[in-house]
C-alpha positions in Angstrom: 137.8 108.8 114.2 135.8 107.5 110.9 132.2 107.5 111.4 130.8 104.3 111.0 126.4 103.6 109.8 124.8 100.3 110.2 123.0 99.4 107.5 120.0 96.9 107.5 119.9 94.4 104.4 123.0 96.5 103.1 124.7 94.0 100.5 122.1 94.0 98.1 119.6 95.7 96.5 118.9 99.5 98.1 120.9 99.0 100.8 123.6 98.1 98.7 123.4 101.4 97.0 123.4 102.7 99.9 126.5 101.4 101.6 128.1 102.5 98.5 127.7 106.0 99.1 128.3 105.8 102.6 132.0 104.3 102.0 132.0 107.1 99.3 131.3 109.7 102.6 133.9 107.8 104.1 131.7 105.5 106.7 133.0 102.4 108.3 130.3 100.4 107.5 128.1 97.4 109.7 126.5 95.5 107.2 123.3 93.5 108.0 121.8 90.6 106.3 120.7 87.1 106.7 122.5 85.7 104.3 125.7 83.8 105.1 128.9 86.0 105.4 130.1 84.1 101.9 126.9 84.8 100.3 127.6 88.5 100.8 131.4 88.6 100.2 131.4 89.9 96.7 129.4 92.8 97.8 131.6 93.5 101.2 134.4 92.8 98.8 133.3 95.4 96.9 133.1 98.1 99.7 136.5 97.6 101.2 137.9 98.2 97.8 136.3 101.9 98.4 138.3 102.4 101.0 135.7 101.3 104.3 136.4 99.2 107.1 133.4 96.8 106.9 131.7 94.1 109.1 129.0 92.0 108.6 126.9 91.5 110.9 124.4 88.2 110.3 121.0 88.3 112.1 117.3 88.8 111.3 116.2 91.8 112.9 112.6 90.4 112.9 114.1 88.0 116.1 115.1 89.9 119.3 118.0 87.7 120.1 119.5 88.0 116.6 118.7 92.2 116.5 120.9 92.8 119.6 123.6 90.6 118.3 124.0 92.4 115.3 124.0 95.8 117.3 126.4 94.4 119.8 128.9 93.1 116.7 128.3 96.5 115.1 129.3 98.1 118.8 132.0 96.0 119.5 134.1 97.1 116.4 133.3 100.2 115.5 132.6 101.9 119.3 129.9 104.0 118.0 127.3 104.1 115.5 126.5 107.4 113.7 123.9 106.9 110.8 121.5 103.7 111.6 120.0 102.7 108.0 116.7 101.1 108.5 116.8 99.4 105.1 115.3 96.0 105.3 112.0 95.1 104.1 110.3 92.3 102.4 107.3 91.4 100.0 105.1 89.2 101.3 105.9 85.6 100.3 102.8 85.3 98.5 100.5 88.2 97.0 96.9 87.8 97.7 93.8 89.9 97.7 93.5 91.3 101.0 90.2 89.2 101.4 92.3 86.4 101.1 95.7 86.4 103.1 97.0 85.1 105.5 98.2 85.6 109.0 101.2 84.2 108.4 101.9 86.4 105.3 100.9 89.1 107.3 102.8 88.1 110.9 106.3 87.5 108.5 105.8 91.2 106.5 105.0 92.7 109.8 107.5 91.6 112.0 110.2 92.0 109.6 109.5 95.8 107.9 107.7 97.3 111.1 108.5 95.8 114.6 112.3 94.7 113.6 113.0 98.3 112.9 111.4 99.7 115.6 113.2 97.5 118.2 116.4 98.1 116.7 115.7 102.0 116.3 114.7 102.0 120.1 118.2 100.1 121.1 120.4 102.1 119.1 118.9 105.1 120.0 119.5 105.0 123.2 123.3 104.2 122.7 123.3 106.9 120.6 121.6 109.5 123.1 123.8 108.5 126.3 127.0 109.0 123.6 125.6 112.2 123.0 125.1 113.7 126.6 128.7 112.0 127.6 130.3 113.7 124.3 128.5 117.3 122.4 130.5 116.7 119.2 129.0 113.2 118.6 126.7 113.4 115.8 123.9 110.7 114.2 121.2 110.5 112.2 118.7 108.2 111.8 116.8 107.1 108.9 114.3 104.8 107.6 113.6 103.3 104.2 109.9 102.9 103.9 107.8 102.8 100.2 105.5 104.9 98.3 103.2 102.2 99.4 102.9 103.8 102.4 100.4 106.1 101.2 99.8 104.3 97.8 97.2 101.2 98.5 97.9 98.0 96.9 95.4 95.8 97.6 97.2 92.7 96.6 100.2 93.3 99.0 98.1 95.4 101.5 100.3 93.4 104.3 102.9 95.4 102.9 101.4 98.8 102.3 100.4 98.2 106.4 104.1 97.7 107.3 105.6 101.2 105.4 102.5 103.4 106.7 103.4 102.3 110.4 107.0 103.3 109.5 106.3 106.2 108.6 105.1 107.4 111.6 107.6 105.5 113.4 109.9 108.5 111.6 108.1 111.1 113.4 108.0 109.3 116.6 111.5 108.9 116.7 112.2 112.4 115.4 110.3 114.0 118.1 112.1 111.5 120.8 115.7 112.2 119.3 115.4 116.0 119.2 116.1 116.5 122.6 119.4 115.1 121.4 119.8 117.3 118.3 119.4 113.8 116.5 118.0 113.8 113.1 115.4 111.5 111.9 114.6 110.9 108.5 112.2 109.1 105.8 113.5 108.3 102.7 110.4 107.2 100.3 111.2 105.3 97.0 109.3 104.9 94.3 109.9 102.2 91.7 113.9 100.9 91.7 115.5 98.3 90.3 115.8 95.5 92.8 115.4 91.8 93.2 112.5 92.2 94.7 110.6 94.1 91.9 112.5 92.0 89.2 109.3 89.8 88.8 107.2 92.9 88.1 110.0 94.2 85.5 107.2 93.9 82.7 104.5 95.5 84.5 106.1 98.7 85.4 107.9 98.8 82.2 104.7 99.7 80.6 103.8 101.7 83.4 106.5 103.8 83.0 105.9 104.1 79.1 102.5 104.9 79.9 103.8 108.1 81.9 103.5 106.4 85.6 106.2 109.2 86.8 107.0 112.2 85.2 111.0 110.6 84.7 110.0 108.1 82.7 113.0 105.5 83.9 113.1 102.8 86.8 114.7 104.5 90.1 118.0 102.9 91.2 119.4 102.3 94.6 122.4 104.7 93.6 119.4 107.2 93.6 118.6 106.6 97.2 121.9 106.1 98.4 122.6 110.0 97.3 119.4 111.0 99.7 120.9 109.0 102.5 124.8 110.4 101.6 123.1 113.8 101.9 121.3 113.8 105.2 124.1 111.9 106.8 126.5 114.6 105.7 124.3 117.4 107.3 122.5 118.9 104.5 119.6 119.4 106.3 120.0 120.7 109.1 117.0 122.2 110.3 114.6 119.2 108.7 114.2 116.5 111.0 111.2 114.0 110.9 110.8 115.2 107.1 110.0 112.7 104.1 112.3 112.8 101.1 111.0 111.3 97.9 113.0 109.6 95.3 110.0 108.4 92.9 110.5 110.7 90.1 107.7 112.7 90.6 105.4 109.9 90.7 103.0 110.8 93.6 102.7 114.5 92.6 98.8 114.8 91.6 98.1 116.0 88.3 95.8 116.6 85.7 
């Protein structure tokens, strides 16, 4: 039996770099999004050609009804999950100064990077643990797609920065909860990739980067985080769980 990973705001963007190297593992793949099916087709085109079974699964995981519909679709063709993908995030619709934004700016980021998530995590993981002490050979991981803005302050998008510091520890909570289970948990921490969503920046880190931001001096891409996720899905580290992997091109290391 194929293994099979859902993957939160998989048809674009990281997570579409990420669902690539899954089907390259050889996952069956539940894709989330809230686009339209048709809006995503080129990109779920685009897996099956590699060789996965694939099934979208519409639903904002920020809204309860709409999280457990995507987990039951996800359930009801594939029988089991074994790598979740907590993938989705957003910007906040507007940056402001952190004197002056909103609640609803805030409520929106919040709900969407941090509680959705969570919820789902919880829901899954508790699937996955009763599949584990019915069945020893079932294995899973877990893993969660935060920022270097979780530690990195950005006062403009602190909204933001709020969300990925909360799921970062949300890693370790689950890691410490799953272990009982032999269920890794995993951060995977970006730096600066490619994306829609820092497409409107381009400029701005384009100088950064010339100006030695990182020491690779090149924008990250999501086939850089979809290799992380490939290898703790496949079980290269073993004896790591709750750990944070980094794929920022040595930008956070401190120097002189």
């Amino acid at each position: 039996m194929k293994k099979a990973a859902l993957i939160t705001g998989g048809s674009r963007g990281i997570g579409f770099g990420i669902a690539k190297a899954l089907a390259g593992e050889g996952f069956n793949l539940a894709i989330n999004g809230v686009r339209d099916e048709e809006g995503a087709s080129a990109a779920l085109d685009e897996l099956r050609e590699m060789g996965a079974e694939v099934v979208y699964c519409q639903g904002n995981i920020s809204v309860a009804s709409e999280r457990e519909a995507v987990i039951e679709k996800a359930y009801s063709v594939f029988g089991q999950i074994n790598g979740l993908i907590n993938n989705a995030g957003i910007a906040p619709r507007v940056r402001l100064d952190i004197l002056e934004t909103t609640l609803e700016n805030y409520q929106e980021v919040m709900t969407t990077n941090l509680e959705g998530p969570f919820f789902l995590t919880q829901s899954i993981s508790k699937r996955m643990a009763h599949t584990k002490q019915n069945n020893h050979a079932f294995e899973a991981t877990i893993i969660f797609v935060t920022s270097i803005s979780a530690t990195v302050a950005s006062i403009n998008r602190g909204e933001y920065c709020i969300s990925k510091a909360g799921l970062a520890m949300t890693n370790l909570l689950f890691a410490v909860r799953m272990a009982e289970y032999n269920i890794p948990v995993f951060e995977i921490r970006p730096g600066i990739v490619s994306t829609d969503m820092t497409s409107k920046v381009q400029e701005k880190y384009d100088n950064l980067f010339q100006s030695g931001i990182a020491l690779q001096p090149r924008w990250g891409t999501p086939e850089d985080v979809g290799k992380a996720v490939a290898s703790l899905t496949r079980g290269d580290f073993p004896y790591s769980t709750g750990q944070v992997i980094g794929v920022d091109g040595g930008m956070l290391i401190d120097r002189l």
